[in-house]
N, C-alpha and C positions, 0 to 999 in steps of 0.2 A: 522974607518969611522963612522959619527954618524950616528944617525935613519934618520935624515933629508938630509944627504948626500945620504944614500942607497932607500930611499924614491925614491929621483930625477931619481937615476940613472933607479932602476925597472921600474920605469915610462917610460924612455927611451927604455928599450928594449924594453917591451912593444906595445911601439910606432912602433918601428923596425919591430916587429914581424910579427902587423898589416899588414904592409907595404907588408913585404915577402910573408905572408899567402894569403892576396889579389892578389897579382902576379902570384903566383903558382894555383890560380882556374884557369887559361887561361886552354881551351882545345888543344889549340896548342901550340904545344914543337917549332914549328917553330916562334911563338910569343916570347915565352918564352925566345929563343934563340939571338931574333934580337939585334943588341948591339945599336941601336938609343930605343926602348924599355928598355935597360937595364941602357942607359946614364941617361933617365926618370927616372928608378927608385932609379939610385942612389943618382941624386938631390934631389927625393921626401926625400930619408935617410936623407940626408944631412938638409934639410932643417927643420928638423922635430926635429932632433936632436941639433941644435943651440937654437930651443927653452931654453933648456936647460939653455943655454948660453948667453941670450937674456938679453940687454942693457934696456929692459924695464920691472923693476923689479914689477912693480903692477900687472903684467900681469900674472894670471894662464892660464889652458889650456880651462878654461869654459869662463872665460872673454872673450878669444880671440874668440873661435869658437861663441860666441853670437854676439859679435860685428862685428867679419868677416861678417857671415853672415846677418850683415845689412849695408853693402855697400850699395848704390846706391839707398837706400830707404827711405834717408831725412826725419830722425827722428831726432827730435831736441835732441840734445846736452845734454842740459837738462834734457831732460825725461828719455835717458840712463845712464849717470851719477846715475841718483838718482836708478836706477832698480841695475844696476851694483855693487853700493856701497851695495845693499842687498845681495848680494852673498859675499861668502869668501875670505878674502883679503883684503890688505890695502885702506883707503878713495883716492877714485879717486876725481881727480879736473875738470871742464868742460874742463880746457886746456889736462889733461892727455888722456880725453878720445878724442879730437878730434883729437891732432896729432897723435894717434895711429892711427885713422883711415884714417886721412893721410896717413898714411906710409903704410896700406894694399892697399890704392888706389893705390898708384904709385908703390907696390909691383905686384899690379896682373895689373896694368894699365889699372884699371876699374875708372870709374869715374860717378857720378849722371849726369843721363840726366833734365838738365834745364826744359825744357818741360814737363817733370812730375812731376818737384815737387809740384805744385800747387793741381795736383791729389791725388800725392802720402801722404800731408798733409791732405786733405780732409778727406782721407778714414783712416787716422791713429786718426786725432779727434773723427771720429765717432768710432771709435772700441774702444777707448781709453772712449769715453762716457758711452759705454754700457758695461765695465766692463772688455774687453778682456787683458788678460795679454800677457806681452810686444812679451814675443817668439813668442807667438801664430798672433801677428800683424805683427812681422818680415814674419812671412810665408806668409800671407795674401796679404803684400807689393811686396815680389816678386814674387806672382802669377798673379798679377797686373802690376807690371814691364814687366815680359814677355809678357801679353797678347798685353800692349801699344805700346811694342818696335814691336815685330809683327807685330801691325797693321799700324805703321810707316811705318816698312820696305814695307810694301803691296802698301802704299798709293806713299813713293817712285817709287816702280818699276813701279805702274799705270802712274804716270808724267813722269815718264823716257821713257814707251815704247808710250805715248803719245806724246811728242817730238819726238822721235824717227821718229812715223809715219809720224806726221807733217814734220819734214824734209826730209822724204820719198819723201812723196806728191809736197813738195816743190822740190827736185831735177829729179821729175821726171817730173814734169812741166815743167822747162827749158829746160829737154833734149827734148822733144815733142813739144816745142816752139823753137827750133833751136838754141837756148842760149847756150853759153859755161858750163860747169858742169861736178862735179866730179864724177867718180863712182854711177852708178846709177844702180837699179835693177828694173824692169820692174814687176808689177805683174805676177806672174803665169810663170815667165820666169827662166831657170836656166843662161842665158847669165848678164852678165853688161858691161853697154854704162858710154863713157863716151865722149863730144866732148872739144877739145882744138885747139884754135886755128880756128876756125869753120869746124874742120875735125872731123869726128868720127870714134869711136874705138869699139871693141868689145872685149870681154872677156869670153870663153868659159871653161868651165870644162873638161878635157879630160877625156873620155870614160875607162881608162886604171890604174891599178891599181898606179901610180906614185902619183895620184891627182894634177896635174902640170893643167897650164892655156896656149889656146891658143889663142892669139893675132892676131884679122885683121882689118885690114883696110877696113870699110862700106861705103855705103851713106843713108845706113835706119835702123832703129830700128828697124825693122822688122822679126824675127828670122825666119822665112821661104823664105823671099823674097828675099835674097840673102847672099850668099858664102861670099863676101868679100876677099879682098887680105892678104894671111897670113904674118904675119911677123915674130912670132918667139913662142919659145915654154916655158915657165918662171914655176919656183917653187910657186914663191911669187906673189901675186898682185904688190904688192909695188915696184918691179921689172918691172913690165909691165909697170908701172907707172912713172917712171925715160925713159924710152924710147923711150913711146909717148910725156913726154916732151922735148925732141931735135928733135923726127920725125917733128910734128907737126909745127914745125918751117924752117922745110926742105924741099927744092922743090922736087916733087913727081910729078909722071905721071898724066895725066889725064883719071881717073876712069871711 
């Protein structure tokens, strides 16, 4: 075997070993133990160890971990190309290096958020002006990715639970204006109305540990004003909800 064959291979243990050693800090033998935990680690083997074996021969193990780590952070092509060709190893070409990172995008099925690229260029010009070298800007880039995607995610859930309410408000309208309407919850109420058909419904929580719903038949949204006629005792709303649509269509007493 030559130096360069036994080179690879030490590296490979190595790698392994890493792998093992991080595993074995868990405090728990019941962690340790688990085989969906264990199926994890043998991928991580596996995958770690193809390197080895990897169809993309420009690629060391510092290449890859620089450029892995600038997913998502919209550095041009260019600028790592020429950082990359400074390190050890054969000249990389802008094609070489982008399909690699193609291939880590649809390997970890990350991808650059559009939205930030404009950002995420801005702030790579200026560090890139005032002399920062490239790793130290990959850091920088994704502490700026998190902070953006964060504030995304925030400014999502605010429109969402702003709609949310708004169709609150809107279904609770109807029900209060005598208008047909789905499932509706009352402020301040644990019951939901819902009327079909111009009949209303009620929908209670049972007291008891099942968590089951009980279904009656009302003439007010009013949850003290009146009992209402039961109809029946269901797991699911969605259950309740199949059976006021045939009742409701069904001649019934006069309430």
């Amino acid at each position: 075997m030559c130096a360069c064959q036994r080179g690879r291979q030490d590296e490979r243990i190595w790698a392994v070993k890493d792998l093992l050693f991080d595993y074995v800090k868990s405090p728990s033998l019941r962690h340790i133990r688990d085989p969906h935990s264990l199926i994890k680690l043998a991928q991580a083997i596996v995958k770690r160890i193809d390197r080895g074996n990897s169809i993309w021969k420009k690629w060391d193990g510092q290449r890859e971990i620089l450029l892995k780590s600038a997913v998502d952070c919209w550095i041009p092509l260019e600028d790592m190309r020429d950082f990359l060709n400074l390190m050890p190893g054969p000249s990389l070409t802008t094609t070489d290096v982008g399909q690699r990172l193609k291939a880590f995008e649809e390997e970890e099925h990350s991808y650059p958020n559009e939205e930030l690229q404009a950002g995420c260029l801005a702030l790579y010009e200026k560090e890139k002006a005032e002399g920062t070298e490239l790793p130290a800007i990959v850091g920088i880039l994704r502490d700026h990715i998190e902070r953006e995607e964060e504030r995304i995610r925030a400014e999502q859930e605010e429109r969402y639970r702003r709609a949310s309410e708004e169709d609150r408000i809107a279904r609770e309208q109807r029900l209060l204006s005598g208008a047909d309407c789905k499932w509706t919850q009352l402020q301040k109420s644990q019951n939901w109305y819902c009327r079909t058909n111009g009949r209303t419904y009620r929908l209670s929580p049972t007291k008891d540990k099942d968590k089951m719903w009980n279904l009656h038949r009302v003439n007010s949204t009013s949850d003290d004003d009146e009992k209402g006629a039961f109809i029946g005792k269901y797991q699911r709303r969605g259950d309740a909800t199949k059976v006021v649509a045939e009742m409701a269509y069904q001649p019934e007493p006069k309430w």
